[in-house]
Structure formats: C-alpha cells, structure tokens
VOGU-3710 file (C-alpha; in Angstrom, 3 decimals, decimal comma):
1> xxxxxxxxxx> -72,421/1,357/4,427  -74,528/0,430/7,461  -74,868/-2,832/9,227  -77,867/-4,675/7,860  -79,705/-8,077/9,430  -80,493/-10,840/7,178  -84,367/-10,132/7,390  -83,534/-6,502/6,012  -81,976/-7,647/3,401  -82,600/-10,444/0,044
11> xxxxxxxxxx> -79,127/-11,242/-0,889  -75,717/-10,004/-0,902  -73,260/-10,434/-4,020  -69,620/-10,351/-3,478  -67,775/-9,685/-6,925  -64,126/-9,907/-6,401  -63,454/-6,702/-3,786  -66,958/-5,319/-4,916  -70,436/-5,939/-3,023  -73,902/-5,539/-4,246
21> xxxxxxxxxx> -77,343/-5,670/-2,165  -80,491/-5,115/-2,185  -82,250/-3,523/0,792  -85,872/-5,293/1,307  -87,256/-1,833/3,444  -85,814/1,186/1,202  -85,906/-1,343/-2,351  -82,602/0,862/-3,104  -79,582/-1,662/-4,525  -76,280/-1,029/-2,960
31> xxxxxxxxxx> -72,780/-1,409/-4,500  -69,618/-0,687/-2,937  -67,090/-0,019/-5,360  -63,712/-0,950/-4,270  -60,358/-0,505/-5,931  -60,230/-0,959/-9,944  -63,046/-2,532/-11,994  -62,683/-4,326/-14,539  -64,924/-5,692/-17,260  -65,364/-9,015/-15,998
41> xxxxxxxxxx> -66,620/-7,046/-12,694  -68,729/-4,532/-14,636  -70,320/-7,549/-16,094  -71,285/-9,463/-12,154  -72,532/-5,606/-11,328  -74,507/-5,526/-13,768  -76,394/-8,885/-13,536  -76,711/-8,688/-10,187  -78,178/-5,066/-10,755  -80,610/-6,783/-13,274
51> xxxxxxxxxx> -81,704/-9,472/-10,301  -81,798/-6,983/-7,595  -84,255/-4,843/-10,102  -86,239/-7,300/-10,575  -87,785/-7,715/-6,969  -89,886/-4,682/-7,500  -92,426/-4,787/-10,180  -91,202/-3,049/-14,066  -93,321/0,087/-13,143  -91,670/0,843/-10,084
61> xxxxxxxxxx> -88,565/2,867/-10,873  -85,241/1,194/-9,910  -82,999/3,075/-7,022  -79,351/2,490/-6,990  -76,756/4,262/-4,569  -73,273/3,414/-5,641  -70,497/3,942/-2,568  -67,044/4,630/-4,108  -65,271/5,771/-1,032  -62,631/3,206/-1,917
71> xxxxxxxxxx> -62,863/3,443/-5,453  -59,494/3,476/-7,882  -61,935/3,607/-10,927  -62,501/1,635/-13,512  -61,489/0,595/-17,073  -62,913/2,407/-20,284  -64,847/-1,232/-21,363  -66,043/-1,702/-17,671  -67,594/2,261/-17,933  -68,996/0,971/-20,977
81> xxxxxxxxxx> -70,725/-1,974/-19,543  -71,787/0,084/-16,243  -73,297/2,893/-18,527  -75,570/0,216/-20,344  -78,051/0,108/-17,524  -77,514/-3,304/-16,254  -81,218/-4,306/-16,321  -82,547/-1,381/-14,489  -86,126/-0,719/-15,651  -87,004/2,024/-17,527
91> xxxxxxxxxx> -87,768/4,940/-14,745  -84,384/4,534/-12,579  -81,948/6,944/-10,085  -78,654/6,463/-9,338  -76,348/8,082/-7,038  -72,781/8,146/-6,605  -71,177/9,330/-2,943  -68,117/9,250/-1,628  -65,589/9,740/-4,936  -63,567/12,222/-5,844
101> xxxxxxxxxx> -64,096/15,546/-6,979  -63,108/14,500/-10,670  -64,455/11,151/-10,561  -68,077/12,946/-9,517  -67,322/15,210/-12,423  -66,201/12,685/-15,171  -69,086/10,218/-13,723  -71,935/12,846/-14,031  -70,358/13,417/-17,606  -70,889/9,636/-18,189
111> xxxxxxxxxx> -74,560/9,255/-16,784  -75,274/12,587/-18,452  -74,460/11,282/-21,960  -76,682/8,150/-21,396  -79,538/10,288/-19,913  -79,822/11,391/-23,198  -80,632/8,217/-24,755  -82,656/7,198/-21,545  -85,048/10,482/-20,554  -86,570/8,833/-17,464
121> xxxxxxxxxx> -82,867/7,772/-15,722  -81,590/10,487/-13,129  -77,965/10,271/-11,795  -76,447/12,324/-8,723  -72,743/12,413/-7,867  -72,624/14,072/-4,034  -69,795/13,501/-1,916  -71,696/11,967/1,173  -74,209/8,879/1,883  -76,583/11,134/4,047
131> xxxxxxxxxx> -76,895/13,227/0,376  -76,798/10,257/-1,378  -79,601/8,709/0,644  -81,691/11,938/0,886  -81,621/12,187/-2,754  -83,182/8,734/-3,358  -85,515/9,078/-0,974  -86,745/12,314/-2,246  -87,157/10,452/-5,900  -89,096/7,729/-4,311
141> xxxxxxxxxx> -91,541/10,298/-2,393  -91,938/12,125/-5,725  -93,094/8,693/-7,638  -95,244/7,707/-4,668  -96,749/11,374/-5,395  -96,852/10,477/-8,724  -98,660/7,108/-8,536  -100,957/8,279/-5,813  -101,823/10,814/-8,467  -102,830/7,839/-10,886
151> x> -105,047/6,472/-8,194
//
C-alpha cells in the first residue's frame, strides 16, 4: 500500500509479518496480510481493529480494506476470530484486494455467512486496491448522503 507520513497517519501495528493502520484523512483501517495467519495473529488484528475503530465516533460506520497480495491464508480458528468483527461498530465495510480467485470466493463465502447475523456489515472481495479503494469510498459518500439526510 502507499507511502504514508506520520501526520497522515495515528499508529501503525506490526503483528508478526502482518501490519495494521489507520489512515487519519480517509478513517479507512489498513491490514496487510502476509503469509499464514494464525490465531494468535487473528487475535493482534483484531484488537488493533477494535482501537483503530474506535477513533471515529460508534455512529460512524467502520471502513476496513484488507491487502492480501501476499497472503498464504489463514487457519480455520484464525477465520473464526477474523469473522467475529474485531470491534468494528455496528454499520461497517470491508474489502479484500489483491487474493486469489478462490480465496475472493471462499472469503466472500465467509463474510457472506456473517452478514447474515450482522445486516448493516458489507464485504467486497475485488482483485485490485484502486477497486478496493473506490468501493469504500463510494460507502462513505453514501453514509455522508445518508447523515446529511438526518440533518
């Protein structure tokens, strides 16, 4: 992902090969997925996922772009843990670039069961960051909308 300067962004997490961060001027959260996770690394994700969500206020719908361009997947418990949410609020998107064709497909399959038991999380799998950007920036434009709406 991009180069970022320190006054762009709060604070960086390094978890084992894995990185998480959250960008101060988009408020998306940013994990690079790298090699095989584990549940001990599912576990850092997540709480730094719960931290990171927490700099925008409960309302405000958490954005999360996962990069798994060199991603060797993860364990069944460590899908487990990573489908539980990891402290995102209760309106949230997340989107996946960069894995392959059958990880996109067994990953939507994932976020599409939880969906189900969460109405107001979204999930994308796409194959680039450009998509994977454009799509979370479309979902923040339509809550904007939304809240501008409210008044």
């Amino acid at each position: 992902m991009g180069e970022m300067t320190g006054s762009d962004q709060i604070e960086r997490t390094f978890i084992n090969q894995h990185e998480v961060w959250y960008d101060r001027r988009t408020t998306f959260i940013h994990l690079v997925h790298v090699g095989l996770m584990d549940v001990e690394d599912a576990k850092l994700v997540n709480d730094a996922t719960r931290r990171y969500a927490a700099y925008t206020p409960a309302h405000v719908p958490t954005y999360l772009i996962a990069d798994n361009t060199r991603a060797d997947g993860m364990t069944s418990e460590a899908r487990k843990i990573m489908a539980s949410r990891g402290g995102m609020h209760e309106e949230a998107y997340v989107t996946l670039f960069g894995a392959p064709f059958i990880v996109r497909v067994g990953m939507n399959l994932l976020m599409k069961a939880l969906v189900l038991t969460s109405p107001k999380l979204q999930v994308s799998a796409v194959v680039t960051e450009a998509e994977a950007l454009a799509w979370l920036n479309q979902k923040k434009r339509e809550f904007q909308v939304r809240e501008e709406k409210r008044g």
